[in-house]
C-alpha positions as CSV (number, residue, x, y, z in Angstrom):
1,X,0.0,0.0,0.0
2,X,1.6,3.3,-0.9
3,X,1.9,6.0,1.5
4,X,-0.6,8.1,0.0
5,X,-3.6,5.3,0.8
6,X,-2.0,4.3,4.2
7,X,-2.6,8.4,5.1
8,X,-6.3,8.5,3.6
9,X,-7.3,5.0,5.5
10,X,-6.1,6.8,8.5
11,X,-8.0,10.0,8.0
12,X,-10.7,7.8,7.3
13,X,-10.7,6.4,10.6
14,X,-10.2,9.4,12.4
15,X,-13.4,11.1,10.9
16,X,-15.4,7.8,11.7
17,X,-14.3,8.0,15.0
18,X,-14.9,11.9,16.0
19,X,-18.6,11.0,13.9
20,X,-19.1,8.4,16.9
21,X,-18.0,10.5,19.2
22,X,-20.1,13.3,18.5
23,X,-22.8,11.0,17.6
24,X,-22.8,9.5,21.0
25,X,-22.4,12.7,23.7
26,X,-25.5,14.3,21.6
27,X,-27.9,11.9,20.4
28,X,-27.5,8.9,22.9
29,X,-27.9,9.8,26.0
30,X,-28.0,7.4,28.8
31,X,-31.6,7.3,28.8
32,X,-32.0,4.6,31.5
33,X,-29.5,5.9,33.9
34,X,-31.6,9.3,33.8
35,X,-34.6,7.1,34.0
36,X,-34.2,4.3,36.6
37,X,-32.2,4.5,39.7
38,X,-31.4,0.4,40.0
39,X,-30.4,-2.2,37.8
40,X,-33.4,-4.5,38.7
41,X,-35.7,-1.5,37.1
42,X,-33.5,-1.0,34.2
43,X,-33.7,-4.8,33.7
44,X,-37.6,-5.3,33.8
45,X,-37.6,-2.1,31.6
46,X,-35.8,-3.8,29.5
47,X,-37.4,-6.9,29.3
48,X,-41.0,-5.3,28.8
49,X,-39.4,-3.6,26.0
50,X,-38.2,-6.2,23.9
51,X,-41.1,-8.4,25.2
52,X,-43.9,-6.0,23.6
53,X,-45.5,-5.9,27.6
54,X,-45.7,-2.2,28.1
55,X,-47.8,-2.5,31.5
């Protein structure tokens, strides 16, 4: 690989991983740590989410 594509592969990855980054401290939050204060709620939350039971 010549230099020239090791240094664009490299940008690559660096834009990739300030897009995560940025993608992750603004548009997901930790919505169940703001939510629920144990894990027990967070894990019957959970549940009745990917069960289809929303009680």
């Amino acid at each position: 690989m010549s230099r020239l594509g090791r240094m664009l592969w490299v940008l690559i990855l660096v834009k990739v991983a300030i897009l995560f980054l940025v993608l992750k401290i603004f548009f997901f939050q930790d919505y169940l740590d703001q939510r629920f204060d144990t894990p027990e709620q967070k894990t019957q939350y959970v549940l009745e989410a990917l069960s289809g039971r929303n009680e």
